[in-house]
N, C-alpha and C positions, 0 to 999 in steps of 0.2 A: 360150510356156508354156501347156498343155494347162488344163482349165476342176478338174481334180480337184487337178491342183498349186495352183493358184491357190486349190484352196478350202482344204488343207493349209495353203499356207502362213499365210491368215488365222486357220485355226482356232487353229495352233499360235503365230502371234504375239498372240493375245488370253489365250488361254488361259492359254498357257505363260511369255508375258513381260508382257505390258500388266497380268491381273489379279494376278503376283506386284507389281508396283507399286504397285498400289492399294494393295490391303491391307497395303502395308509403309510408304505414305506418310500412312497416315491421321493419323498423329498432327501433323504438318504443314498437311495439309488444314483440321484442327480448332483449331489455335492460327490459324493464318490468320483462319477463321472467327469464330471470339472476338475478337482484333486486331483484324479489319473493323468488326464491326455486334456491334450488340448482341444477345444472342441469344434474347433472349427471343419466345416464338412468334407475340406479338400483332406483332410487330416482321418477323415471317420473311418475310409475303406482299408488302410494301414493301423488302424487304432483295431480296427474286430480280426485280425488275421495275427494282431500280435500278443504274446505271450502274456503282457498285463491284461489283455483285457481278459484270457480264458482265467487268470487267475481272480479278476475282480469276479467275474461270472462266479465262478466257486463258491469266494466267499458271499457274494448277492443270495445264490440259493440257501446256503446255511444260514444268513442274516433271517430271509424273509421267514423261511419253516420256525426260527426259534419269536423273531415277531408275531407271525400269526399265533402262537400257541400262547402267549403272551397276553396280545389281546383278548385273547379268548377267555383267557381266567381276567380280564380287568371286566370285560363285558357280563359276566355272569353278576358284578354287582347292579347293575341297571338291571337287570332280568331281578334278581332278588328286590331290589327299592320298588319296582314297579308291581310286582305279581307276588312272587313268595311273601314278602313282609308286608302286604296291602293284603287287597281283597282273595287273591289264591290268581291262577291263568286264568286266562278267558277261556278253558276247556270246564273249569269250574265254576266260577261266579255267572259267567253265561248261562246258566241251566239251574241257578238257585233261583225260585219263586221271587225273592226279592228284588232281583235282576232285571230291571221291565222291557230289555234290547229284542229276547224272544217273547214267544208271546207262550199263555201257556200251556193252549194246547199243543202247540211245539214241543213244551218240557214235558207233557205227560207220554206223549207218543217215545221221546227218547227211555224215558224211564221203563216203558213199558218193552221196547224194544232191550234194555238191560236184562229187563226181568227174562223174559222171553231165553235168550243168547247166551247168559250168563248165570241166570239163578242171583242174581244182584238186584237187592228190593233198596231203594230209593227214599228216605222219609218221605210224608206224604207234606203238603201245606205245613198243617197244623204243626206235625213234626219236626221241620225246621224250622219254624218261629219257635219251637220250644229249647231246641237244642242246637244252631245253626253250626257248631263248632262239629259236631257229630256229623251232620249229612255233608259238609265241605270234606272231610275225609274218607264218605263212603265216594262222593260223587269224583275223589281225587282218583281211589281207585278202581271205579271204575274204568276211568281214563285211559289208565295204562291198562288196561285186557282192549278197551278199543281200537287205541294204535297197535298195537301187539295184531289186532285184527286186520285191520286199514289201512297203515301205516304204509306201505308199497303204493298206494292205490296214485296215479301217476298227477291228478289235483291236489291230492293231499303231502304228497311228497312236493310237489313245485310251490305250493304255501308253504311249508316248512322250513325249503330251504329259501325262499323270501325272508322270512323273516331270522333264521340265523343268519343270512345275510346282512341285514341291517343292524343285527343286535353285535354282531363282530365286528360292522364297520363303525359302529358307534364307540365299543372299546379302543379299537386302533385311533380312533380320529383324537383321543387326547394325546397320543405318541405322535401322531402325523401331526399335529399341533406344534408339538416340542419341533420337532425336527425340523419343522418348516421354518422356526423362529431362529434354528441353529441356521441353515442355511442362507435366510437372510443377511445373516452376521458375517457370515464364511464369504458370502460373493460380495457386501457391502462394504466389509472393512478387510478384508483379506486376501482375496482374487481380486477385487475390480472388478466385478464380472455382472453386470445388469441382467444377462439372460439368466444365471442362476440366483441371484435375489427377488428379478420380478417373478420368475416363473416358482420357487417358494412363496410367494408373497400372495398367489391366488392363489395355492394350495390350501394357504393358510386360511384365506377369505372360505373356502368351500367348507372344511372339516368345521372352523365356528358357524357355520351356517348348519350342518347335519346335528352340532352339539348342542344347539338352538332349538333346537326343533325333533331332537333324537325321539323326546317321550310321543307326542303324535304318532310317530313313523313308528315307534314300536309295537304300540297297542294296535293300532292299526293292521299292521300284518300279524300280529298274535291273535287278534280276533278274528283275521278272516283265514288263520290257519282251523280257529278252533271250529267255525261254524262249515267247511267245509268238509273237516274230520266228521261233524255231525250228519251233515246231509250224506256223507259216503255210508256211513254206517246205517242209516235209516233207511237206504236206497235198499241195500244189500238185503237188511231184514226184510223188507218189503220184495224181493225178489227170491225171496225162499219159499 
């Protein structure tokens, strides 16, 4: 593996999976923390020097890597409800005639750039009104020979990971949900503890507000990953 894959795939596993975890296990993190030690701040600087807390540390890294991976398979159903079992991605339906977002001599010029790059012919008009099930499969793979192409290209890689960004933090945000209502409970009826209930208690408010509102935010960065995959790739042909 080349030294630019290697820095993708870091980027896009911190970015895009490690810090949807975080932020969706925090409420977990914070009832731990209360559990542990006492929290008060004259308490903190002997709470991080001492033996529980490297052992909570421990287990906090093992919790979060097994949460992110977690969300990550809960989140691929919102990717499937949205794009797989709907219209196809926005790398697809964006570029079918039917599609009126580009315009088409936009779609002619990519096609023609496929043809060109790849030896990949495109139905024409006529041809996906006849068969749209047909050119949504040619037009799927195409896709993948363009990322395959593109795919490093440093816009198309920071749309990318935008948007598994939000499509992981939309998985984890029904877990940060749960947890946030646990912790309510834990500092409400159990600790006494108002800083760990309220500070759950607006966690709680943020994740229903991203869960509200997840399908927007996803299309959204799925579509502006896909039309920047396109303008990379047209640039590129255009610069040969």
């Amino acid at each position: 593996m080349n030294q630019s894959a290697v820095n993708l795939l870091n980027s896009y596993l911190v970015h895009a999976r490690l810090l949807p975890g975080i932020l969706t296990a925090f409420p977990v993190l914070i009832i731990g923390y209360f559990i542990s030690q006492d929290p008060h701040m004259d308490n903190f600087v002997d709470y991080i020097l001492s033996v529980n807390f490297l052992g909570y540390i421990s287990i906090s890294f093992a919790f979060l890597y097994l949460h992110s991976q977690v969300s990550r398979v809960t989140s691929k159903y919102f990717e499937n409800k949205y794009f797989r079992r709907a219209k196809g991605f926005p790398t697809t339906y964006l570029m079918a005639y039917q599609d009126s977002t580009l315009s088409s001599s936009y779609k002619d010029k990519y096609r023609a750039a496929l043809q060109k790059c790849f030896d990949v012919s495109i139905p024409s008009v006529e041809s996906e009104l006849k068969d749209p099930s047909e050119a949504k499969k040619l037009l799927d793979e195409a896709t993948g020979l363009v990322i395959a192409m593109i795919g490093e290209k440093k816009l198309v890689k920071k749309h990318n990971i935008w948007y598994g960004f939000f499509r992981n933090l939309t998985g984890g945000a029904i877990f940060g949900s749960v947890f946030s209502l646990i912790g309510i409970a834990v500092g409400a009826f159990v600790l006494s503890q108002p800083l760990l209930w309220g500070t759950c208690g607006l966690l709680l408010l943020l994740y229903a507000i991203l869960l509200v509102f997840h399908k927007p935010i996803l299309v959204q960065n799925a579509e502006a990953y896909a039309q920047k995959l396109f303008s990379e790739f047209l640039l590129e042909e255009c610069g040969r």
